[in-house]
C-alpha positions as CSV (number, residue, x, y, z in Angstrom):
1,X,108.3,120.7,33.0
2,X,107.3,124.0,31.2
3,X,104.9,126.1,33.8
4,X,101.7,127.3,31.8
5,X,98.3,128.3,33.2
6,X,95.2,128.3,32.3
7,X,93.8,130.1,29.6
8,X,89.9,129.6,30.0
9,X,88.5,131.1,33.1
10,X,86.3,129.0,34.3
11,X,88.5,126.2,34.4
12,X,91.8,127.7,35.8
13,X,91.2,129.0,39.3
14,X,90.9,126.2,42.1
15,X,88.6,127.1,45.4
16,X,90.7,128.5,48.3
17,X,91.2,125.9,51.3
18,X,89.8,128.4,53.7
19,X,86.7,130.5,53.0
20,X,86.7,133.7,52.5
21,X,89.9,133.6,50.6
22,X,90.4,134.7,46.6
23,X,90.2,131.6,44.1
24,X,93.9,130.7,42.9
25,X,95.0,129.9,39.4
26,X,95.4,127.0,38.6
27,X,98.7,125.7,37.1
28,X,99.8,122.8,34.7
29,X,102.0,121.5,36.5
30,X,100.1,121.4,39.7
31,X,96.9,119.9,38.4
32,X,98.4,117.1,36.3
33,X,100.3,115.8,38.9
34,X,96.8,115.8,41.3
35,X,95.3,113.9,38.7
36,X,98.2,111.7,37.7
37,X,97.9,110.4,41.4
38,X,94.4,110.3,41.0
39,X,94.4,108.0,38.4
40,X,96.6,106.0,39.8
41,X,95.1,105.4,43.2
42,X,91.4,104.8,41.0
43,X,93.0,102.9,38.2
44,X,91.5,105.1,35.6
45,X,92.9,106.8,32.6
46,X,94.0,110.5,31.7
47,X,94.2,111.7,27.9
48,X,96.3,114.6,27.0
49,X,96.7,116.8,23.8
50,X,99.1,119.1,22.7
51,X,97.8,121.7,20.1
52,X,99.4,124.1,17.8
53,X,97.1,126.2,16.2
54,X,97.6,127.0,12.7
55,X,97.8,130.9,12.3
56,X,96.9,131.6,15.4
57,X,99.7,134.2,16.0
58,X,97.7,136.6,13.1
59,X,94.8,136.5,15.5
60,X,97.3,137.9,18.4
61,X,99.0,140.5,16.2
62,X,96.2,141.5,14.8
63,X,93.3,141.8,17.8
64,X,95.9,141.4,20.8
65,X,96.0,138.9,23.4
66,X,93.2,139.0,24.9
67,X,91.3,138.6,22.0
68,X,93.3,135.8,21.4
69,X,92.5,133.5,24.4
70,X,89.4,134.3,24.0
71,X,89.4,133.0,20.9
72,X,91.1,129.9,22.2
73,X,88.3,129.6,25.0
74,X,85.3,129.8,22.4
75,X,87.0,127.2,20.0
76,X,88.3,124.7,23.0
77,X,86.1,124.9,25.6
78,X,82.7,124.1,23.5
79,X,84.6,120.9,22.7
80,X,86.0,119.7,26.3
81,X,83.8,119.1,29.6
82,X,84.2,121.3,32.3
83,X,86.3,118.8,34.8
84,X,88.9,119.4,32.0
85,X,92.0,121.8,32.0
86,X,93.2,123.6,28.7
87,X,96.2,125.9,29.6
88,X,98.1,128.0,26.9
89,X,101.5,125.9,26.4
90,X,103.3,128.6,24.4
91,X,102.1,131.3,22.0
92,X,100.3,129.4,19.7
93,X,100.5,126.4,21.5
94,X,97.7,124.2,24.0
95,X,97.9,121.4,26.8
96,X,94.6,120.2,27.7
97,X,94.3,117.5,29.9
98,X,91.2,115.3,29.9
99,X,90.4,113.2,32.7
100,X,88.7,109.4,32.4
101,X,89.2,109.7,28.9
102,X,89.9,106.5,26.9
103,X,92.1,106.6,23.7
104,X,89.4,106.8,21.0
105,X,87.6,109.4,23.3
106,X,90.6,111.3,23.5
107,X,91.0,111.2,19.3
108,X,87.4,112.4,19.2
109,X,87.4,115.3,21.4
110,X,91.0,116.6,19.1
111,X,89.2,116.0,15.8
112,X,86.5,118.1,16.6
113,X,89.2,120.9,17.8
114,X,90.8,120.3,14.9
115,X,88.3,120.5,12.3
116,X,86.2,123.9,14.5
117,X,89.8,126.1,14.2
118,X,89.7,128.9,12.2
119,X,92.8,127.7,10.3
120,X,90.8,124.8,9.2
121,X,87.8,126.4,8.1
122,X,87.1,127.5,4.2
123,X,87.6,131.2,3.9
């Protein structure tokens, strides 16, 4: 499994066990396999979408990368709750994984991705 973290800030770090101690990010690989069992043992659902953004390497060549998940975190995070995880997959690519989601929920929550990216709006 590819390792990506999170891109949006507040929903990548996970509280420290002990107190005191700095928050930790959080990392794909980690956090779908917690809520994979988690489903499991509840018997509930998990929806996850894979995104590649359209022209979303202009935004990073042109403003830098910081600018850029930025970008990503204004655009995803207005459409996903915050018990949700969007991590940056590759360059111009997403995972965000959606707990207690059910299929038509899940197709929902893309569309209105999909139609609010840049690349899909009317210049």
């Amino acid at each position: 499994m590819r390792t990506a973290t999170c891109c949006c800030p507040s929903t990548c770090t996970r509280p420290a066990p002990a107190r005191n101690r700095p928050r930790r990010p959080v990392y794909w690989s980690d956090a779908l396999a917690a809520e994979l069992r988690r489903a499991k043992l509840a018997h509930t659902s998990i929806g996850v979408l894979f995104l590649d953004l359209d022209r979303f390497k202009e935004i990073n060549d042109i403003y830098g990368h910081p600018a850029g998940d930025q970008t990503i975190a204004n655009l995803v995070q207005a459409e996903v709750r915050s018990s949700d995880l969007v991590a940056r997959w590759g360059g111009d690519e997403l995972a965000i994984m959606l707990p207690d989601l059910g299929h038509q929920q899940l197709l929902d929550v893309a569309e209105r991705i999909r139609s609010g990216s840049p690349a899909h709006q009317s210049p």
